[in-house]
C-alpha positions as CSV (number, residue, x, y, z in Angstrom):
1,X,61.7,-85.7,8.7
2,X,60.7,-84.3,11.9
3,X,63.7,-83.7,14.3
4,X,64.5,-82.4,17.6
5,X,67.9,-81.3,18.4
6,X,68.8,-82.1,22.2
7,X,72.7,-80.7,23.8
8,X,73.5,-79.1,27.2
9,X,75.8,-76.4,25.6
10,X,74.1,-73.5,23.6
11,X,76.8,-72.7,21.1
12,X,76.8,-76.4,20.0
13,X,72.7,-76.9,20.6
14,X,72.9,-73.7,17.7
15,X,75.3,-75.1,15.4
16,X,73.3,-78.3,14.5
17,X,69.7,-76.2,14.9
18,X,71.6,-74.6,12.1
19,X,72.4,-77.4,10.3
20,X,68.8,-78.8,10.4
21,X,67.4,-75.7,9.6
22,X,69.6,-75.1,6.3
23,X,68.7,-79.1,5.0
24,X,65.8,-79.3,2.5
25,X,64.4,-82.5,3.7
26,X,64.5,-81.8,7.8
27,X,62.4,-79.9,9.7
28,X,63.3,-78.5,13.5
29,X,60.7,-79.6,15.8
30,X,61.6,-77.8,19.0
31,X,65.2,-78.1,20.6
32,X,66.4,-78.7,24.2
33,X,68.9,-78.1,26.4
34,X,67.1,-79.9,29.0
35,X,67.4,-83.6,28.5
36,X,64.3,-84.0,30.8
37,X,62.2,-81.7,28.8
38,X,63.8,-83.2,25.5
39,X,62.2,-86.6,27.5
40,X,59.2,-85.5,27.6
41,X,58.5,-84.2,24.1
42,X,59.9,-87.6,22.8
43,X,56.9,-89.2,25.0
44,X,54.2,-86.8,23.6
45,X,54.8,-85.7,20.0
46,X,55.8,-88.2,17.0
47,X,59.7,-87.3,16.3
48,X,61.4,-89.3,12.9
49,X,64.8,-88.3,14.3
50,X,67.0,-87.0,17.1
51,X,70.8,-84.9,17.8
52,X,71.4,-86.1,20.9
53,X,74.2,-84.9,23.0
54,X,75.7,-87.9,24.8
55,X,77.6,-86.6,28.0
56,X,74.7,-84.5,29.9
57,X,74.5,-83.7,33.7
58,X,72.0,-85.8,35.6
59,X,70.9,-88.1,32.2
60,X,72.7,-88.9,29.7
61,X,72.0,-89.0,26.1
62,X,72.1,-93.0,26.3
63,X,70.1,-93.0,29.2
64,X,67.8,-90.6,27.3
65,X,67.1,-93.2,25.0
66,X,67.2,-96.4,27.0
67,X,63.8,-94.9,28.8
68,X,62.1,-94.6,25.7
69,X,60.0,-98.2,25.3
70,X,60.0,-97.1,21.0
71,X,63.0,-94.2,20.7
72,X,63.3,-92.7,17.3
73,X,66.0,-92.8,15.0
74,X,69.2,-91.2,16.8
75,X,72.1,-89.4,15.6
76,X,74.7,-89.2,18.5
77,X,76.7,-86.2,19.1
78,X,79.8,-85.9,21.5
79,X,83.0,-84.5,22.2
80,X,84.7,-87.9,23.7
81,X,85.5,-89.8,21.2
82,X,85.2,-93.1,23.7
83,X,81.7,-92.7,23.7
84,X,81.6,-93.9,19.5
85,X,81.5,-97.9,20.1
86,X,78.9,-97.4,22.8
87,X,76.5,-95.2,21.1
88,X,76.2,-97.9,18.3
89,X,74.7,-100.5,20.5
90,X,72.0,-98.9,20.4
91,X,71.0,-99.0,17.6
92,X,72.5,-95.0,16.6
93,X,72.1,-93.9,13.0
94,X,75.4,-92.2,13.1
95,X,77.8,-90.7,15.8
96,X,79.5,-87.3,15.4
97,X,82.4,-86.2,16.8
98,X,82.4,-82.3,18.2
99,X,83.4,-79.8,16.7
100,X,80.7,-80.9,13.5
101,X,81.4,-79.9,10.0
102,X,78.4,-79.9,7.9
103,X,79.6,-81.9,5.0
104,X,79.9,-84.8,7.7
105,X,76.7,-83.6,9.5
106,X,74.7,-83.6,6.0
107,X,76.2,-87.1,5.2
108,X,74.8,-88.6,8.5
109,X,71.3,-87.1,7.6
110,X,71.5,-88.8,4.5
111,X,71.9,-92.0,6.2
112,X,68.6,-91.3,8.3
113,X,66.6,-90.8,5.2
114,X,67.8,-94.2,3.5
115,X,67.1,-96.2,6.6
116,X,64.1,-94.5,7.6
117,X,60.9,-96.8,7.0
118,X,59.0,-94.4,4.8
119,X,62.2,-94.4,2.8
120,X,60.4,-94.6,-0.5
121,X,57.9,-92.0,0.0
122,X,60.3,-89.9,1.6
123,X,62.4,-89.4,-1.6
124,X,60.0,-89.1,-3.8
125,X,59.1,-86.2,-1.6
126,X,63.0,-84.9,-1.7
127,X,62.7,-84.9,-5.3
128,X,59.6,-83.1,-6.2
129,X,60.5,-80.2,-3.3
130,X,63.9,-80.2,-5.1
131,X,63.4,-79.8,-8.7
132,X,64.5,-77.3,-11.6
133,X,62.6,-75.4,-14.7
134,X,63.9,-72.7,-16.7
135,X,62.0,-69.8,-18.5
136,X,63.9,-67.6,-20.2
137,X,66.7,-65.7,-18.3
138,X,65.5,-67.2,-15.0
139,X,66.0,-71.2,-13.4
140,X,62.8,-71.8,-11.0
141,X,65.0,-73.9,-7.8
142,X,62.9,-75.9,-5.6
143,X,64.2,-76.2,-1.7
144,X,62.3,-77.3,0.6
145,X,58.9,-75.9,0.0
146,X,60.1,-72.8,-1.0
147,X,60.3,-72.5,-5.0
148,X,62.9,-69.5,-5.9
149,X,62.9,-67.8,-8.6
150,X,66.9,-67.0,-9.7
151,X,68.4,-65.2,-12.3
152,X,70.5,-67.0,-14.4
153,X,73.7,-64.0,-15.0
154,X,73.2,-63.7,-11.0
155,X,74.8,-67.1,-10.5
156,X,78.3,-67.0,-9.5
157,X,78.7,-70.4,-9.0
158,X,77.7,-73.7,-7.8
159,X,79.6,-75.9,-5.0
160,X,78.7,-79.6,-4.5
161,X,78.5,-80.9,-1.1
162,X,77.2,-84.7,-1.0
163,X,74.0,-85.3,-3.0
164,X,73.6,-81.5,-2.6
165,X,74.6,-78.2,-4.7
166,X,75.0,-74.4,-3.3
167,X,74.1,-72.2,-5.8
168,X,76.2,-69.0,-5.1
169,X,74.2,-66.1,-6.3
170,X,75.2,-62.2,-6.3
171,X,72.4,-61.7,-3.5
172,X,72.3,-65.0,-2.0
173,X,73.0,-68.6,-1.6
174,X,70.3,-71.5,-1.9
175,X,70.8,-75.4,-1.4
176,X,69.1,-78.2,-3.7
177,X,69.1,-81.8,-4.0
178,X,70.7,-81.8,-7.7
179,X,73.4,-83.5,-9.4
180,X,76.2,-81.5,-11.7
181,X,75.4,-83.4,-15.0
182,X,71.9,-81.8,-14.2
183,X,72.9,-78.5,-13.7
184,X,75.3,-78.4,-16.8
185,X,72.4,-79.3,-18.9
186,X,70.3,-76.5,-17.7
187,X,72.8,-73.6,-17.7
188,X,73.9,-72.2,-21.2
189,X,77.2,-73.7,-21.9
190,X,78.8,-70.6,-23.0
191,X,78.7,-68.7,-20.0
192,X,79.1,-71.8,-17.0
193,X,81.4,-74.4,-17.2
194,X,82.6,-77.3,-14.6
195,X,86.3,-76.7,-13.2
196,X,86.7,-79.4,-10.1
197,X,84.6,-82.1,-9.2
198,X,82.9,-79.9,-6.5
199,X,82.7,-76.5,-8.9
200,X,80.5,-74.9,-11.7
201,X,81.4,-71.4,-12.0
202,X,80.5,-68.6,-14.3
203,X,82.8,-67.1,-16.7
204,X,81.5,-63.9,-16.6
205,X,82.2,-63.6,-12.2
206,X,85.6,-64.5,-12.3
207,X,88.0,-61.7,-11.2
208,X,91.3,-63.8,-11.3
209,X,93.0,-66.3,-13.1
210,X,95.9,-68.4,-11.6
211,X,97.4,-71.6,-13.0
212,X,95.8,-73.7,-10.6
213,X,92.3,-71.9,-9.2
214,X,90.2,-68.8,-9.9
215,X,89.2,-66.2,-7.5
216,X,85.1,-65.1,-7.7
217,X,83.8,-63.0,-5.3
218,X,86.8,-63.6,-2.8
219,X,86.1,-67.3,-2.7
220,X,89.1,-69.2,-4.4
221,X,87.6,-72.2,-6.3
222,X,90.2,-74.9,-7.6
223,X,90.9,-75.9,-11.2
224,X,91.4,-79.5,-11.2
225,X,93.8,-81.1,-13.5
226,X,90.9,-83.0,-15.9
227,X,89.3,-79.4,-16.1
228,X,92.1,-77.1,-16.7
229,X,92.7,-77.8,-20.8
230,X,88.7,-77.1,-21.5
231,X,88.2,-74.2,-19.4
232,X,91.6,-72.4,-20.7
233,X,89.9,-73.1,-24.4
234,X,86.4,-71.7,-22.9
235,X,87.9,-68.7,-21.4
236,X,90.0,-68.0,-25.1
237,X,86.6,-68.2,-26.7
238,X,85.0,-65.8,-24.4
């Protein structure tokens, strides 16, 4: 989906241009900190979606879009709170409330690409640019347009976030639209296993063992209570 991202203050304009930039299935446009110029662009280019700041000197995010005679989808962003039950009169995918997390930001995307009117040619699009293959020692991970090539003992481990996993590699991290039962049934069994609902992790990257949570790479990933009986009897094995 085509998007602009359109907020008065830099440090939030760069957070979601962030966010968009790191989501398979949007792509950044242009963004503005100029609602006028943001106004313009909406007249002359074809835009799927918008992050629109509401409260913005001279015009407003709401006024933005009540010039527009065929606005595009809108995702409303704010830091008033009061502003929620207006923004949905018109007709606003979603509203999020500043400072944005991406788990919440990621969650209203979704919601874009369900209601959006090319909603079935749009998936099929998310899965093919999101896809896996193995070969040997390496899994082939589809993002985007981008296909990576990653070594399988380079994976640390894997973090759900929606309808999205992290892979956490030695050298980097990389987001697909993938589901854990999919994962599991690529990765050899005797080196990943599942410990939370969230986290995959790889038995040969873990550096500590607590009763309730591992420690890989610094990052402290939970056990959770269904988990911890088959990953005790892995790690015994190993």
């Amino acid at each position: 989906m085509n998007c602009i991202v359109v907020d008065d203050e830099p440090f939030a304009l760069d957070l979601i241009k962030s966010y968009v930039e790191k989501t398979p299935f949007l792509k950044l446009a242009s963004s503005f900190t100029n609602p006028f110029k943001a106004l313009s662009h909406l007249r002359e280019n074809k835009t799927d979606l918008v992050f629109l700041d509401i409260n913005m000197p001279e015009l407003s995010g709401i006024q933005l879009i009540q010039s527009l005679n065929t606005p595009p989808k809108v995702i409303f962003t704010t830091a008033y709170p009061e502003f929620g039950a207006e923004s949905y009169e018109y007709n606003a995918i979603d509203y999020l409330l500043k400072p944005v997390k991406y788990e919440r930001f990621l969650k209203a995307a979704n919601k874009a690409v369900e209601l959006s009117s090319d909603n079935n040619s749009l998936k099929e699009k998310i899965i093919k640019d999101v896809s896996i293959n193995k070969s040997n020692d390496f899994v082939y991970l589809k993002s985007g347009t981008q296909v990576h090539k990653i070594k399988i003992d380079s994976i640390m481990y894997i973090e759900a976030a929606g309808n999205y996993l992290t892979f956490y590699t030695s050298k980097k991290k990389l987001m697909t639209l993938l589901s854990m039962k999919e994962v599991l049934e690529l990765l050899p069994s005797n080196a990943f296993i599942r410990v939370h609902k969230s986290y995959i992790i790889s038995m040969v990257y873990i550096d500590i063992i607590e009763t309730h949570r591992v420690i890989i790479n610094s990052k402290a990933i939970p056990i959770g209570v269904t988990y911890r009986q088959k990953f005790h009897q892995q790690f015994e094995k190993n």
